[in-house]
C-alpha positions in Angstrom: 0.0 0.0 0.0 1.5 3.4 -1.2 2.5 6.2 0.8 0.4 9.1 -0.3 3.2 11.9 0.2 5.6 9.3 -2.0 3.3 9.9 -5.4 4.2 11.3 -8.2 1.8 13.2 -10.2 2.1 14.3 -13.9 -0.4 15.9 -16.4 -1.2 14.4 -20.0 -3.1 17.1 -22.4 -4.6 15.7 -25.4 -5.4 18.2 -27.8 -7.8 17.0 -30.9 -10.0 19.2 -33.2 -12.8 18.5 -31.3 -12.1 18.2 -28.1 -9.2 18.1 -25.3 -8.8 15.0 -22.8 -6.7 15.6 -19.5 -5.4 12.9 -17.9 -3.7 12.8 -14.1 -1.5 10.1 -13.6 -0.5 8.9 -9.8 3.1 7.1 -10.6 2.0 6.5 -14.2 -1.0 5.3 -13.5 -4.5 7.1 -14.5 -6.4 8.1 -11.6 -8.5 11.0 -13.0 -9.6 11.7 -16.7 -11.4 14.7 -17.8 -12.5 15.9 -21.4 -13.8 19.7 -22.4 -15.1 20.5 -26.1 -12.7 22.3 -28.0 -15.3 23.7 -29.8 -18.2 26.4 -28.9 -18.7 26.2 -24.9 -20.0 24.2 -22.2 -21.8 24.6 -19.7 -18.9 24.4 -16.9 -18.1 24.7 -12.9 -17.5 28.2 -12.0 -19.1 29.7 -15.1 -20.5 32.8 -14.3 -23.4 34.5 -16.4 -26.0 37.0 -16.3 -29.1 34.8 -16.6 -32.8 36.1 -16.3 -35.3 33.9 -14.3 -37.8 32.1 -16.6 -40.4 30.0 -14.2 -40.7 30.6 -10.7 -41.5 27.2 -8.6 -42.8 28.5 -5.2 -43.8 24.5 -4.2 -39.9 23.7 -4.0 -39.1 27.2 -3.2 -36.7 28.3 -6.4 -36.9 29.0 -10.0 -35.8 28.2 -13.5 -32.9 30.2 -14.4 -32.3 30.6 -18.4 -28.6 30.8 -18.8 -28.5 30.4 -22.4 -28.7 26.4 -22.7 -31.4 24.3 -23.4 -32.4 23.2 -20.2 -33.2 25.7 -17.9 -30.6 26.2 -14.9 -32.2 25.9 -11.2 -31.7 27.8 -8.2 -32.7 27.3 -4.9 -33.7 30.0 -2.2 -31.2 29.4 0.3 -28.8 29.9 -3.0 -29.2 33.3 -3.3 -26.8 34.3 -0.5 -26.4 36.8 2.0 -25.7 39.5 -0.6 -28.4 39.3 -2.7 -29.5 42.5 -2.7 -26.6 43.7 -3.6 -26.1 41.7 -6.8 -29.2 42.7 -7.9 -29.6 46.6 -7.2 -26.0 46.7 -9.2 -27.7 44.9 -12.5 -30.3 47.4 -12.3 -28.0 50.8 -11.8 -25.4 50.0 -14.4 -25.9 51.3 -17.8 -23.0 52.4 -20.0 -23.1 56.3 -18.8 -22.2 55.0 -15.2 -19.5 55.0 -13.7 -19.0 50.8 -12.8 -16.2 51.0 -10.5 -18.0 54.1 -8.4 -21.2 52.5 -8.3 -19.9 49.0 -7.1 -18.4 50.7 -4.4 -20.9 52.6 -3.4 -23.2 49.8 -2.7 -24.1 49.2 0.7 -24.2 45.7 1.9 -26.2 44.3 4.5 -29.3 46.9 5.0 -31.3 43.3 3.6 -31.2 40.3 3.6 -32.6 36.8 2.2 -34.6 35.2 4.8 -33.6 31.6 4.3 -37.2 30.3 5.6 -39.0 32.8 3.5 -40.7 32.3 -0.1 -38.5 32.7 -3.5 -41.8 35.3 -5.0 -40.6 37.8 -2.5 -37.5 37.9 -4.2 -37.6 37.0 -7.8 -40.2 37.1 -10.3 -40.3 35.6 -14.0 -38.0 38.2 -16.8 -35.9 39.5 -13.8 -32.3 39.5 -14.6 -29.7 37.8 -12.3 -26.2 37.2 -12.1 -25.5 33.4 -11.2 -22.7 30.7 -11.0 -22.6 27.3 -12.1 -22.2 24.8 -8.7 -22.9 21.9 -10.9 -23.1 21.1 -14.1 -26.0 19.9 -16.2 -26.7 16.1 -15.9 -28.7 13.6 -17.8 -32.2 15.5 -17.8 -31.2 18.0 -15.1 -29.8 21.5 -16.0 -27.1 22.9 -13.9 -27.3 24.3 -10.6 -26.4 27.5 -9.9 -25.8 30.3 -7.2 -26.3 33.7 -6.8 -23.1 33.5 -4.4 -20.7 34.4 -6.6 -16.9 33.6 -6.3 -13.7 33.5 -8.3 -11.2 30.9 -7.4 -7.3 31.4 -7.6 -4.8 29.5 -6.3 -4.1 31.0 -2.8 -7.6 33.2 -2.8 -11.0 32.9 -3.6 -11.8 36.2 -4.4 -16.1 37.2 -2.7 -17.8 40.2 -4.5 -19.8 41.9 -2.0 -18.7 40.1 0.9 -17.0 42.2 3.7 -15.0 38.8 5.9 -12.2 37.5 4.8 -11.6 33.8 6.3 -8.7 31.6 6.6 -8.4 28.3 5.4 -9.0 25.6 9.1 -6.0 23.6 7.4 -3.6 26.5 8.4 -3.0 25.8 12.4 -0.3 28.3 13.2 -2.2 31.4 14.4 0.6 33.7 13.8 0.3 32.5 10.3 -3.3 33.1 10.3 -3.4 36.9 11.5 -0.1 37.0 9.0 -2.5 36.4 5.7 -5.8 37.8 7.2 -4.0 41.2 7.6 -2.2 41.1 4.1 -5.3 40.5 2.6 -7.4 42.9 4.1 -5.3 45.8 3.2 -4.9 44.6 -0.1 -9.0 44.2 -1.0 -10.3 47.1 -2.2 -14.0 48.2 -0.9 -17.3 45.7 -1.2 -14.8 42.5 -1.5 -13.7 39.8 1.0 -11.7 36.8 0.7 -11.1 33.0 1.3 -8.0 32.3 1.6 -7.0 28.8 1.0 -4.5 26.5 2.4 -1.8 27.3 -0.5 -1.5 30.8 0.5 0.5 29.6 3.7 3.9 31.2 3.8 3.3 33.5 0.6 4.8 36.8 0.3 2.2 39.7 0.3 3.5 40.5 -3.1 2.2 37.1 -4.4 -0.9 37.7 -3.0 -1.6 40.9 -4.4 -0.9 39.6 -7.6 -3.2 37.1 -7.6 -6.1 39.5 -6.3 -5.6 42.6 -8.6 -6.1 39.6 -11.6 -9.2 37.8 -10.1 -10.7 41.5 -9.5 -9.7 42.9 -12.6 -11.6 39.8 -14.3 -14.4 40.5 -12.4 -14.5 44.3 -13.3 -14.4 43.3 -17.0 -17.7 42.1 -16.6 -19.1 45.0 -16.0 -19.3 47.0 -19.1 -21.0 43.6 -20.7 -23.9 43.9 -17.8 -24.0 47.9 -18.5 -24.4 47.5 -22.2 -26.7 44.7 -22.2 -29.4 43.0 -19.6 -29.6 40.3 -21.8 -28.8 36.0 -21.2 -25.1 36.2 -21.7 -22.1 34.9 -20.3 -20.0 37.4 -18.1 -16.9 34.9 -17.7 -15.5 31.8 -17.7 -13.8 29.3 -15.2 -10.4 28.7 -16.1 -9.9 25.2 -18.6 -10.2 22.3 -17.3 -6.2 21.8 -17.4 -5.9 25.2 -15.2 -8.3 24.0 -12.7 -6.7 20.9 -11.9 -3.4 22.4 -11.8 -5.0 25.1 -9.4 -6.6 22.5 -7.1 -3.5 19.7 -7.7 -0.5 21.5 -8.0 1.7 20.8 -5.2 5.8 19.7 -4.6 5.3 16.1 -6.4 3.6 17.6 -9.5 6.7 16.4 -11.8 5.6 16.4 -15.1 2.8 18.7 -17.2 3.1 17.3 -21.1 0.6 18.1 -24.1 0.7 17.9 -27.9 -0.2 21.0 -28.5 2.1 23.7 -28.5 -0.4 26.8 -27.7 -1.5 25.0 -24.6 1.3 24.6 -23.2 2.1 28.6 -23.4 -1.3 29.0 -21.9 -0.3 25.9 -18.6 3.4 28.3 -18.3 1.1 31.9 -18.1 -1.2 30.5 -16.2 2.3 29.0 -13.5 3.8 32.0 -13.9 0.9 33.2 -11.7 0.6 30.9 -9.1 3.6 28.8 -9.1 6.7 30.5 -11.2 9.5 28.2 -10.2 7.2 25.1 -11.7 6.9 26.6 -15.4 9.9 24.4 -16.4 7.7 21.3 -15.7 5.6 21.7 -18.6 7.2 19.8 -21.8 5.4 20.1 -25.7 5.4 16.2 -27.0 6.3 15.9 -30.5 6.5 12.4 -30.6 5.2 10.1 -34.1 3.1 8.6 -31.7 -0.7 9.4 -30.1 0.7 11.4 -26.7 -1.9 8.8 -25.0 -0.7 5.8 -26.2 2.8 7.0 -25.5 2.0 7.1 -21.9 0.0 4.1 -22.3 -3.1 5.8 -21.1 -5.2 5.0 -24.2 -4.7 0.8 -22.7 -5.8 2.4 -18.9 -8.7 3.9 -20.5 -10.1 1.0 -22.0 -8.9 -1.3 -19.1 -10.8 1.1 -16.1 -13.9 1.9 -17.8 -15.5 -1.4 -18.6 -18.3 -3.2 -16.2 -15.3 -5.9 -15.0 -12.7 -4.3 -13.3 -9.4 -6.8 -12.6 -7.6 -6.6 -9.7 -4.7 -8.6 -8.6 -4.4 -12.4 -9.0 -7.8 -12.5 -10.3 -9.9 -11.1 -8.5 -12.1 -8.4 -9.5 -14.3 -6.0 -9.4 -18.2 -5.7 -10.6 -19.6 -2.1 -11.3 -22.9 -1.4 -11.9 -24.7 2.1 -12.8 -28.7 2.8 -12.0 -30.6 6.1 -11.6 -30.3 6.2 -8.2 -27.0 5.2 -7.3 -23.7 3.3 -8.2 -23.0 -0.7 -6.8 -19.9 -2.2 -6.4 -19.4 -6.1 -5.9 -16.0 -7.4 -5.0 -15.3 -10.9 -6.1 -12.1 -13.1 -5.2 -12.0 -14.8 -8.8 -9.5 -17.5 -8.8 -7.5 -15.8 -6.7 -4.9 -18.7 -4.8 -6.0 -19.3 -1.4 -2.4 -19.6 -0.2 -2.9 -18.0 2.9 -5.8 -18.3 6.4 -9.3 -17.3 4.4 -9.9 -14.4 6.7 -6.6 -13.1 6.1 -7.0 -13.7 2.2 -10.5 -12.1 2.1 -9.3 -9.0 4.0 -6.1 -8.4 1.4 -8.2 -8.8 -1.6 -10.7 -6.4 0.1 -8.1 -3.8 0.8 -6.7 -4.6 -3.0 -10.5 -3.6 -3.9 -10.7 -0.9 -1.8 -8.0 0.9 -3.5 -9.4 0.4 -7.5 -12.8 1.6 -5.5 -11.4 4.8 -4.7 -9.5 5.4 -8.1 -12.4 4.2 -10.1 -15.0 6.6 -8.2 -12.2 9.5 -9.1 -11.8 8.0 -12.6 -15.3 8.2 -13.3 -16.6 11.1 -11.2 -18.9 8.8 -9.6 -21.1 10.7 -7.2 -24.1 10.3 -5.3 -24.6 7.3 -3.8 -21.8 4.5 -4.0 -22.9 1.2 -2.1 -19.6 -1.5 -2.1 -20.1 -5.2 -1.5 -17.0 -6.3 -0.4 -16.0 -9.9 0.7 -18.0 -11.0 4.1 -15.1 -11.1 7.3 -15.8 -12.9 10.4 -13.6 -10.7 12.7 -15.0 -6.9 13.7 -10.9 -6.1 13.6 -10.9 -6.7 9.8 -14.3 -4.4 9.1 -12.7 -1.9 11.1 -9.2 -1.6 9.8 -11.6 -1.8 5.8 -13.7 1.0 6.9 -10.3 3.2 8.2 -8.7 2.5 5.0 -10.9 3.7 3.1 -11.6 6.7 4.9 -7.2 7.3 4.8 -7.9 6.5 1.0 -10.7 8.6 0.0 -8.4 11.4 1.8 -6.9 12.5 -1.5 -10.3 13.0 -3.5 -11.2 17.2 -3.7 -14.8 16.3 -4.1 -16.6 15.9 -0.6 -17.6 13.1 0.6 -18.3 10.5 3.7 -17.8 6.9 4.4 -19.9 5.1 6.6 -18.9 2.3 8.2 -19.4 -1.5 7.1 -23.2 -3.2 7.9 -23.5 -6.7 9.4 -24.0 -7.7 5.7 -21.0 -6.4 4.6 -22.1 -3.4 2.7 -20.7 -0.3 2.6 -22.0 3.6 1.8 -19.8 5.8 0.5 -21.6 9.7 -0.5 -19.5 11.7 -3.3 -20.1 14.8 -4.7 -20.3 15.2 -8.2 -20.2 18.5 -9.9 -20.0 16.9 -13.7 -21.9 14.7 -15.4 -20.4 10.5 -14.7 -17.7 9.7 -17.6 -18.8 6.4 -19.8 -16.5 5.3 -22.0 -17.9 2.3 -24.2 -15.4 -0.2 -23.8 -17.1 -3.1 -26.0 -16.9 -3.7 -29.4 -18.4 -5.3 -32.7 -17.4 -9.2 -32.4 -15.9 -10.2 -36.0 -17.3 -13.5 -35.6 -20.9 -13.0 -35.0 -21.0 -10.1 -37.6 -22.9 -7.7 -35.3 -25.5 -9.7 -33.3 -23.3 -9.4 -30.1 -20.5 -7.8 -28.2 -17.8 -8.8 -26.2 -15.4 -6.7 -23.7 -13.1 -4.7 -25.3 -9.7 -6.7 -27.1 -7.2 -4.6 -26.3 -6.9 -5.3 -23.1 -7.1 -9.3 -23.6 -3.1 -9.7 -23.8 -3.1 -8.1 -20.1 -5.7 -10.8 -18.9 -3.9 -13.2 -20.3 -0.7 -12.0 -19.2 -2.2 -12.2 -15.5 -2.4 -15.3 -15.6 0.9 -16.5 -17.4 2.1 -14.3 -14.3 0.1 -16.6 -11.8 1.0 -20.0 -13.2 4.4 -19.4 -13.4 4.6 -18.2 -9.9 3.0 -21.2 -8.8 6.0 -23.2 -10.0 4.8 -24.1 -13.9 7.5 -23.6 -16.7 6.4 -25.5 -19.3 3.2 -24.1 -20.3 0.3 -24.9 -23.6 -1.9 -22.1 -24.7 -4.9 -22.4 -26.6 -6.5 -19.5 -28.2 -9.0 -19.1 -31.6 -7.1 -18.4 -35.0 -7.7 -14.3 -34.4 -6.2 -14.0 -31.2 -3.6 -16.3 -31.9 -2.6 -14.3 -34.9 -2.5 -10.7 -33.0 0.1 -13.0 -30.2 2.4 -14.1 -32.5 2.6 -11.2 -34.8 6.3 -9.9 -35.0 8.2 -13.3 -35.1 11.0 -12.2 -32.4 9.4 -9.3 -31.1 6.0 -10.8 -30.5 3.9 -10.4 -27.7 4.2 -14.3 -27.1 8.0 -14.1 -27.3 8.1 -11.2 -25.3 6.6 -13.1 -22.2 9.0 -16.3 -22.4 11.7 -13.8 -22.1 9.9 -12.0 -19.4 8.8 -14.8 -17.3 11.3 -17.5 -18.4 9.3 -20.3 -19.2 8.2 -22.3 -22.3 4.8 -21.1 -24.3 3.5 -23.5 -26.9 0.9 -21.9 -28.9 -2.0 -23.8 -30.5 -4.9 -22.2 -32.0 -8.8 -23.9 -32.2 -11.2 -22.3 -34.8 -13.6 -23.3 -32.2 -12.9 -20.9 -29.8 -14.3 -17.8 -29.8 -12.6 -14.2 -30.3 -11.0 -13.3 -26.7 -11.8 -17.4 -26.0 -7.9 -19.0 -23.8 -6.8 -21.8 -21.7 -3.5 -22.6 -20.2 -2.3 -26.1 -20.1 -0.3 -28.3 -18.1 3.0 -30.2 -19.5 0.5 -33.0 -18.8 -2.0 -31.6 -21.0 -4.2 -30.8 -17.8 -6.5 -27.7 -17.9 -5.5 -25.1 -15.4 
């Protein structure tokens, strides 16, 4: 089990005409994969717009919010915020003779306020406009869901409009520390604006800080000729790229390597360092190689390995993940897993083997809402314990909140996860050549690695002299290459004898391993 401050994180940008995949690997392995259109926009976290209500809803106490897309946006009352009024008596005074910056800070906060247990028709009413923030982005039917709270993110700060308290980040402990940052800031905010300032920020020179302010300000400020020229459904700014986000949220002293195929990007990820981490703009690399940049960091094979139903772990077991409306299921299976130790024992390290996928795989996929595991029934309360605290340690390193609760007497466990994007589904099945189309199998490119699993597992067991049956396809796509075959490959990698035969009765991804006796294994 990995130390968490021993990993070694690097950034994979994949730019393609129409659109851009990011990949985080945790010591070359994927562990989070996101993808943004590279053309026209989407509808994103942090996005801010000036919307204008469409349908109030006074049953649930909110409204429908059109923000330009083609399912309304919904906001809640509570979602308003403290400084409501505010927002809203400044959309009404701007107009382009004004004088923005004047009127901004002229308004005075907190003669009102939203009552949080009173009705959304004593604050908005259908064709008012309204200046909102995506909290999470549109899924399946479901627009996004917004806020009225707005607030622009930067690497040591989150910058409040309209807020007067500036805060400091709970994970700073030294007080002197504390009154150090709360004081910087404070002189440095200009009127009507607090601050959050975030765990980062520790140990940053005022200079840095006031940096990073005067740019989140002056992008807020640049919003406010488009209010004063127009009232209309538009888009005031944008949340950084996906790519800057993660590197805002992410970047820390083991952040090695940032690499992308696109030269333009890569100018963008060193502006966007030079900001909030200058000493770190070497990191970033352009790939020019002949070679897709995600097969060349065998991403492309992690991809189609992590995002099918069957998920293997080690020795064969394996994981079983399942996708309803109303909430994601998890079965753990041992597989043929060698029971070469005590049972309990054995059932509580492929549990913890399972645990750890579970956590990557909930990253992986942004899997939120409810996740309920199955894991492996243990006889002793030690083992459920020490599961349910691993986890918990595991699940430390995910940004998106969330809470584990602890194993049931059936051996069930809850996990909640926020999810701010919609689940990511990559099909990992294709058309079988042998049935023509009236079925599908599990994807083929990973059917080497299975296999390879379980040359691994034989030979540990002692076996050197090993049959392999396999259909005329797969056998074909082994022992393509002559001396630089995948088949060869493994008897100089495992040392050990591999004698190929291929059955036209067996289906596509169909294999068996043999005995020197000839016995099935």
């Amino acid at each position: 089990m990995q130390e968490q401050n021993e990993l070694i994180k690097e950034l994979i940008v994949d730019v393609q005409p129409q659109e851009v995949s990011i990949a985080l690997l945790e010591n070359h392995r994927l562990i989070e994969l996101d993808r943004e259109s590279a053309q026209g926009h989407s509808y994103s976290v942090g996005d801010v717009y000036l919307g204008k209500v469409r349908k109030l809803l006074p049953a649930l106490n909110a409204a429908f919010v059109d923000i330009g897309d083609e399912k309304d946006a919904f906001v809640h009352l509570p979602d308003l915020g403290n400084n409501f009024f505010a927002f809203d008596e400044f959309v009404k005074t701007l107009n382009p003779n004004t004088d923005h910056r004047s009127i901004y800070s002229h308004i005075k906060l907190g003669a009102r306020s939203v009552d949080r247990d009173g009705k959304i028709q004593d604050y908005l009413q259908a064709g008012q406009p309204i200046i909102v923030q995506i909290t999470k982005e549109p899924i399946s039917t479901k627009g996004s869901r917004l806020t009225a709270e707005i607030s622009l993110a930067g690497r040591n700060v989150v910058l409040l409009p309209f807020a007067q308290k500036v805060s400091v980040s709970s994970k700073i402990t030294t007080k002197e520390e504390k009154k150090r940052l709360e004081l910087v800031v404070k002189n440095i905010l200009p009127k009507n604006y607090g601050a959050i300032i975030r765990t980062a920020a520790e140990g940053k020179t005022a200079a840095v800080l006031d940096a990073e302010l005067t740019s989140l300000i002056r992008k807020w400020e640049e919003s406010f000729k488009k209010i004063a020229r127009s009232k209309d459904v538009q888009m005031l700014f944008s949340e950084y790229s996906r790519t800057t986000t993660v590197l805002r949220d992410l970047l820390n002293d083991s952040f090695e390597n940032i690499y992308s195929n696109d030269e333009r990007v890569c100018q963008d990820i060193r502006t966007y360092l030079s900001l909030i981490a200058p000493d770190k703009e070497k990191i970033v690399s352009h790939y020019t190689g002949k070679e897709p940049i995600f097969d060349h960091f065998d991403i492309t094979r992690q991809i189609k390995g992590s995002f099918g139903k069957v998920v293997p772990l080690k020795q064969g077991a394996y994981l079983v993940i399942e996708h309803t409306e109303a909430l994601h299921v998890v079965d753990v299976n041992s597989g043929t897993r060698a029971k070469n130790k005590e049972q309990e024992q054995n059932t509580f390290d492929v549990n913890c083997y399972a645990a750890e996928e579970i956590v990557r795989q909930m990253r992986l996929r942004d899997m939120g809402g409810i996740v309920i595991v199955d894991f492996i029934d243990m006889e002793t309360g030690e083992h459920r314990n020490q599961l349910y605290k691993y986890v918990q340690d595991l699940m430390e390193g995910d940004r998106a909140k969330h809470t584990v609760l602890p194993l049931t007497k059936f051996g069930l466990m809850q996990i909640t996860r926020q999810r701010v994007r919609p689940v990511s589904e990559i099909n990992t099945e294709e058309v079988c050549p042998v049935c023509h189309g009236t079925g599908k199998i599990t994807s083929s490119i990973i059917v080497d690695e299975a296999i390879e699993r379980k040359l691994s597992d034989l030979v540990s067991q002692g076996y050197k002299n090993l049959g392999l049956t396999v259909g005329p396809i797969l056998g074909a796509y082994l022992s393509k290459g002559l001396l630089n075959s995948i088949l060869q490959k493994w008897k100089r990698k495992y040392k050990c004898r591999i004698t190929l035969t291929e059955n036209s009765q067996y289906s596509v991804l169909q294999y068996d391993f043999y005995s020197e006796k000839g016995k099935k294994l």
